[in-house]
C-alpha positions in Angstrom: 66.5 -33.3 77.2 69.7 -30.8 77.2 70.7 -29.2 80.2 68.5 -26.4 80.6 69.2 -22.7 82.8 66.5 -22.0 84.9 66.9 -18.3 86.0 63.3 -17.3 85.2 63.9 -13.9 86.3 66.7 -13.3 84.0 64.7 -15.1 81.0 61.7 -12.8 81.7 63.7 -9.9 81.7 65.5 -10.4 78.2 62.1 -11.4 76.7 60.4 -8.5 78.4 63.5 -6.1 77.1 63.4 -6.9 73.3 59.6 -7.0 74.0 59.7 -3.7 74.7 61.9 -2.7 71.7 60.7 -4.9 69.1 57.0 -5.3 69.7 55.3 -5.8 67.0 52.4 -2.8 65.9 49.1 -4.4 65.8 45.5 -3.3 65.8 44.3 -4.8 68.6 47.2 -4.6 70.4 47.9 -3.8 74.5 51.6 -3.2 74.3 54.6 -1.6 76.0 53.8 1.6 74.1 50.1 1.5 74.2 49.2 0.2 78.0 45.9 2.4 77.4 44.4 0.1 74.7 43.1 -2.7 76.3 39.6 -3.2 74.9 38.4 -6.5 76.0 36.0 -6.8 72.7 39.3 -5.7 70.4 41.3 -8.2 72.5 38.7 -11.1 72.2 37.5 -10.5 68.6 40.9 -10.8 67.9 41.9 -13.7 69.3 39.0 -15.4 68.0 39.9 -14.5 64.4 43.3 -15.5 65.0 42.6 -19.0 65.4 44.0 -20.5 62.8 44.3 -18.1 61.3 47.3 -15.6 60.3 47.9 -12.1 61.2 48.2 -10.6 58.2 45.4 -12.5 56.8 42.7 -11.7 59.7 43.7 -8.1 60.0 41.3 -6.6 57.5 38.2 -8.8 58.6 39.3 -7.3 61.7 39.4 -3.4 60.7 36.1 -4.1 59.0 34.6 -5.8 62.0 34.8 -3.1 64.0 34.1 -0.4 61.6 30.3 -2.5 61.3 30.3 -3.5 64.8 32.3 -1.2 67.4 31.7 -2.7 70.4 30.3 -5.5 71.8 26.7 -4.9 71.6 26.8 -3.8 68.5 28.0 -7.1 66.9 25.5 -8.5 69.8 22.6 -7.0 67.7 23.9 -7.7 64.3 21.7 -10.1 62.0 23.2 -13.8 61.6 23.6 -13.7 58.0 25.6 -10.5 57.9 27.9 -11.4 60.3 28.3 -14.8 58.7 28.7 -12.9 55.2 31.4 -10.8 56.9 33.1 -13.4 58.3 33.4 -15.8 54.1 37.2 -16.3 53.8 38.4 -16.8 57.3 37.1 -20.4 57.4 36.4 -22.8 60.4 32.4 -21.0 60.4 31.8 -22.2 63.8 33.6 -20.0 65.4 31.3 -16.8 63.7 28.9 -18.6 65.5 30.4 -19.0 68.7 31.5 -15.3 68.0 27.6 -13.9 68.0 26.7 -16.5 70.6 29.5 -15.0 73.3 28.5 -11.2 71.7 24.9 -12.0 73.0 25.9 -13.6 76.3 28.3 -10.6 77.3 25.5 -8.4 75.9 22.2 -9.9 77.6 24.1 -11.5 80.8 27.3 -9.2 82.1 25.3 -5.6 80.9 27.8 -5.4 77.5 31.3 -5.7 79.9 33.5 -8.9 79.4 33.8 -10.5 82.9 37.3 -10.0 84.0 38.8 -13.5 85.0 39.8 -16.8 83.4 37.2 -18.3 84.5 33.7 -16.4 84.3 35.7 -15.7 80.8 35.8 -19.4 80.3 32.4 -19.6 81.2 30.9 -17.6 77.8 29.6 -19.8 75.2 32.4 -20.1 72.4 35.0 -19.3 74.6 37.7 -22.1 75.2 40.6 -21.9 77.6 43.3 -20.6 75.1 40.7 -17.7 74.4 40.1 -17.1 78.0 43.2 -17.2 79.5 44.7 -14.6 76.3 41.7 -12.2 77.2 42.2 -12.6 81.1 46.1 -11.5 80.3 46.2 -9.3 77.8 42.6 -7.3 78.8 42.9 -7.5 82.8 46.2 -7.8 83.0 45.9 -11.7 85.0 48.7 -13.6 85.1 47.6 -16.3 82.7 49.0 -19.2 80.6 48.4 -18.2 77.4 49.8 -21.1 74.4 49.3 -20.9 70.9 51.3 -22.6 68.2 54.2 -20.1 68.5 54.8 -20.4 72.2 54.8 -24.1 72.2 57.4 -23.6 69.6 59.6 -21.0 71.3 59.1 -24.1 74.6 60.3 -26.6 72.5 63.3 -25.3 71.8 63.8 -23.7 74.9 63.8 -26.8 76.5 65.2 -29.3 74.1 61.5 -31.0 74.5 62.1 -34.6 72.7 58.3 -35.7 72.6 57.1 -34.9 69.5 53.6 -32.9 69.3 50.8 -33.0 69.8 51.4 -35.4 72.2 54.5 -33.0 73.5 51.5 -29.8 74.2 50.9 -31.0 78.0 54.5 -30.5 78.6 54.9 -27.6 77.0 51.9 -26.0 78.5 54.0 -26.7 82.3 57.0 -25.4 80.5 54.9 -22.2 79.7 53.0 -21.7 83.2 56.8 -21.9 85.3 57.6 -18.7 83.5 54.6 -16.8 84.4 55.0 -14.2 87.2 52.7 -11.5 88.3 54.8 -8.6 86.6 53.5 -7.5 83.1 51.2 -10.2 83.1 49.7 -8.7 80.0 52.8 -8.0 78.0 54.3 -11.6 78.9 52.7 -13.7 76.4 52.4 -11.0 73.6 56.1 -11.0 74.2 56.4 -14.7 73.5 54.2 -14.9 70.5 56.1 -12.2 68.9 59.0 -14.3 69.5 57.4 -17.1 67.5 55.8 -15.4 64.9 59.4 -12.8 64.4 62.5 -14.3 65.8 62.1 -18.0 66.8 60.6 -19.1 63.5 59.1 -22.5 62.6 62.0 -23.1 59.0 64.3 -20.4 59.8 64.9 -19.4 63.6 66.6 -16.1 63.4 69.3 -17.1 66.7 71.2 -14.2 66.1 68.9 -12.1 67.3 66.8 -13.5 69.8 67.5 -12.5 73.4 67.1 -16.1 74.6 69.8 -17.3 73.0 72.3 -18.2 75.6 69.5 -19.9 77.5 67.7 -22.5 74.7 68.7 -25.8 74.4 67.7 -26.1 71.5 70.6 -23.8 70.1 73.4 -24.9 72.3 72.3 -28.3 70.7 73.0 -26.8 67.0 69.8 -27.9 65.5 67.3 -25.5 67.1 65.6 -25.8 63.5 64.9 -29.2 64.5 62.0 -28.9 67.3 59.0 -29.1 68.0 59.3 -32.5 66.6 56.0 -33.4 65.4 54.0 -36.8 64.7 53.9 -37.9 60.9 50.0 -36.4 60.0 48.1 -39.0 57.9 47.2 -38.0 54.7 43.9 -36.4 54.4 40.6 -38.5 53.2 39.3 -37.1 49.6 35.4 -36.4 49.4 33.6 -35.5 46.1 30.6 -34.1 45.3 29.2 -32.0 42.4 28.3 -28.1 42.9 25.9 -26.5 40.8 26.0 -22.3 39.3 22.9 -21.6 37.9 22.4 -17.8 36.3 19.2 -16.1 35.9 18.6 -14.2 32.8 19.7 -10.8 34.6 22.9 -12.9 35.0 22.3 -13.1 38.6 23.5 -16.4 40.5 21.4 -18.6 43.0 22.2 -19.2 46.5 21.0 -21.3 49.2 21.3 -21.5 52.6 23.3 -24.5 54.4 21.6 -26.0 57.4 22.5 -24.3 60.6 24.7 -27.6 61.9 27.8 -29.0 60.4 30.4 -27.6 57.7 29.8 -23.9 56.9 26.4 -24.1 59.1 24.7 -21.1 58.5 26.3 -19.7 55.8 24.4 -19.3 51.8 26.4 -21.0 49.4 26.6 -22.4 46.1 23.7 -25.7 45.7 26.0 -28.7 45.9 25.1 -32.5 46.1 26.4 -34.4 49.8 30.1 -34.9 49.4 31.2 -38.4 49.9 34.2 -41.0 49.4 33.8 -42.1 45.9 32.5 -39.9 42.9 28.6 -40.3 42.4 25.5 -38.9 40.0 24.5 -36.0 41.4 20.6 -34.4 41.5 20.8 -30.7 39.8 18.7 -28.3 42.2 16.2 -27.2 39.2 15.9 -28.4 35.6 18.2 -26.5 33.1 20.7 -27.6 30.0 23.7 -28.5 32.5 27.1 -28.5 31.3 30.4 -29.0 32.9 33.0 -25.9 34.0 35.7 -28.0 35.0 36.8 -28.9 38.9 38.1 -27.3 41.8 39.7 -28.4 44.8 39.7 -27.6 48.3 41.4 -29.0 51.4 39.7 -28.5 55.1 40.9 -29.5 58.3 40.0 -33.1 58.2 39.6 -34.3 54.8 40.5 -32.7 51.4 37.6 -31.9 48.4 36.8 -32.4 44.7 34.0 -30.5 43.1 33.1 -31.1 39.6 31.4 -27.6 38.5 28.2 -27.8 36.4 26.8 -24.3 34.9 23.5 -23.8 33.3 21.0 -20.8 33.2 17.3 -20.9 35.0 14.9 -20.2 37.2 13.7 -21.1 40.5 13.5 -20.2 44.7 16.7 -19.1 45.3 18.5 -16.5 46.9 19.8 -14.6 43.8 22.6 -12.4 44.3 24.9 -10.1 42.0 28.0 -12.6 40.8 30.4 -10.0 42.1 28.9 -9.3 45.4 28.9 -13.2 45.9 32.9 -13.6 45.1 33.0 -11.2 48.1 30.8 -12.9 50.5 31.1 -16.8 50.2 33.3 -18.9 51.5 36.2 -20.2 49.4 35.4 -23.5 48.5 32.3 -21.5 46.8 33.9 -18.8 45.8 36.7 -21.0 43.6 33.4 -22.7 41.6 31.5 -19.3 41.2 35.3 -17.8 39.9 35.7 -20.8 37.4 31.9 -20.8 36.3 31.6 -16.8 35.6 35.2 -17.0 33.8 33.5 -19.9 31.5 30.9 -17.7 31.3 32.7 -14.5 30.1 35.3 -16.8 28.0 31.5 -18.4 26.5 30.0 -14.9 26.0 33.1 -13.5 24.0 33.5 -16.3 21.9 29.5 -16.4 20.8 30.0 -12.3 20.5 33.3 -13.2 18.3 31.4 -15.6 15.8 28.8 -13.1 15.0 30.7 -10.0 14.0 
């Protein structure tokens, strides 16, 4: 590890100083020039949408989440499957559920007002320590060790760390808790993450400009670029299955509801057969002339996925829904098959309307 200065008070004030002139304008956000806007529900809906997630993709889920639901009860009181409907493109489905499961906690338990500490925050159901600790800092303005993926970055280099990640987090996590202090506890790690996200980028740090400059390691080593170092990821497993668009003759598509546990619990989707290892006949959900749309692929966390896309038109007990309003309300993976099944469709239907004239 490089030599390192350690004058915290001088770090936090050049972080806190371009904090204050560069701060990034976000909906949900407490900052230096809106210290009145600290909603706990903006704070925490937030944060919960930003989990793997990126800003400019979770902003609009966000707008529209709160033009539904404006506070905390009122998403507390909301059905499951709207909320789940609402929630189709931002992936990782869980945490929609954990997101009405803490709603209905803060709602039933704490009278509709988010407790105001790390740890009766950590005690809601959904609500892990990254989530806890941002809320207890940015909402209650607790001094808090708040790490996500752009302050371990903005550590890294910093410090010069050497282990790669993830094994390198518990370090950078200390790293991250030393410069907490109880000044601007709130403003402290927004500060940082905007230093991730803007300055201290993961392919292209902008050093020029970043008013930690004369104290990272990382730069007075001349390959700031170079950290976090990070473990080689093993490629991803491949799963297949078979997903099935059936029309009705209003031109209506059926839907069916996945079980409440496992991928995209809750949620209505497409009727697909399991998706395992190795390609495999799959059982069509009613009987109908099936025929073959092409395949799609899609890649979650922890393994990636091949769909062959069958099409046919019937009848059965299904939720049927509007093609249109389904593109906006299913997840991806389903909304990619439904997109390449209605665009057979339309290409089938102007080709038949093209042979007779």
């Amino acid at each position: 590890m490089a030599s390192v200065p350690c004058d915290i008070p001088v770090i936090r004030a050049a972080l806190l100083g371009w904090y204050d002139a560069h701060a990034r304008s976000l909906p949900w956000r407490s900052g230096p020039t809106d210290r009145g806007l600290k909603d706990p529900y903006r704070i925490w809906l937030s944060e919960v949408m930003l989990q793997q997630t990126t800003v400019p993709h979770a902003t609009p889920y966000f707008l529209s989440f709160l033009q539904r639901w404006p506070t905390v009860g009122a998403l507390a009181a909301a059905p499951d499957a709207e909320v789940m409907a609402a929630w189709a493109g931002l992936g990782y489905y869980a945490r929609a559920r954990n997101l009405l499961a803490c709603a209905r906690a803060v709602s039933a338990d704490h009278d509709g007002v988010f407790p105001d500490t790390e740890a009766a925050l950590l005690a809601l159901p959904g609500v892990g320590a990254y989530t806890a600790a941002a809320v207890a800092a940015i909402a209650f303005d607790r001094p808090a060790n708040v790490v996500d993926g752009n302050v371990e970055r903005v550590m890294a280099r910093l410090y010069a760390v050497e282990t790669p990640l993830p094994a390198a987090k518990p370090e950078l996590k200390r790293l991250a808790a030393a410069l907490i202090a109880d000044d601007r506890p709130g403003d402290w790690p927004q500060a940082l993450m905007d230093l991730g996200a803007t300055v201290c980028r993961p392919r292209t740090p902008l050093c020029a400009v970043c008013p930690l400059t004369d104290h990272c390691a990382a730069f007075a080593g001349g390959a700031p670029e170079r950290y976090p170092l990070k473990t080689a990821r093993a490629d991803r497993p491949r799963r297949h299955g078979t997903v099935f668009v059936l029309f009705d003759d209003r031109g209506r598509v059926a839907l069916v509801p996945r079980p409440d546990k496992g991928l995209l619990g809750g949620m209505l989707g497409l009727p697909t057969s399991d998706w395992q290892p190795v390609p495999a006949e799959a059982v069509p959900p009613a009987a109908a002339d099936w025929g073959a749309a092409g395949t799609i692929t899609h890649v979650f966390t922890h393994f990636a996925l091949t769909l062959e896309v069958r099409t046919a038109t019937g009848s059965g007990d299904f939720v049927w829904t509007a093609p249109e309003q389904a593109l906006a309300d299913l997840p991806t993976v389903f909304r990619k098959a439904l997109g390449l099944a209605v665009g057979g469709a339309i290409t089938s239907r102007r080709s038949s309307a093209a042979l007779r004239s």
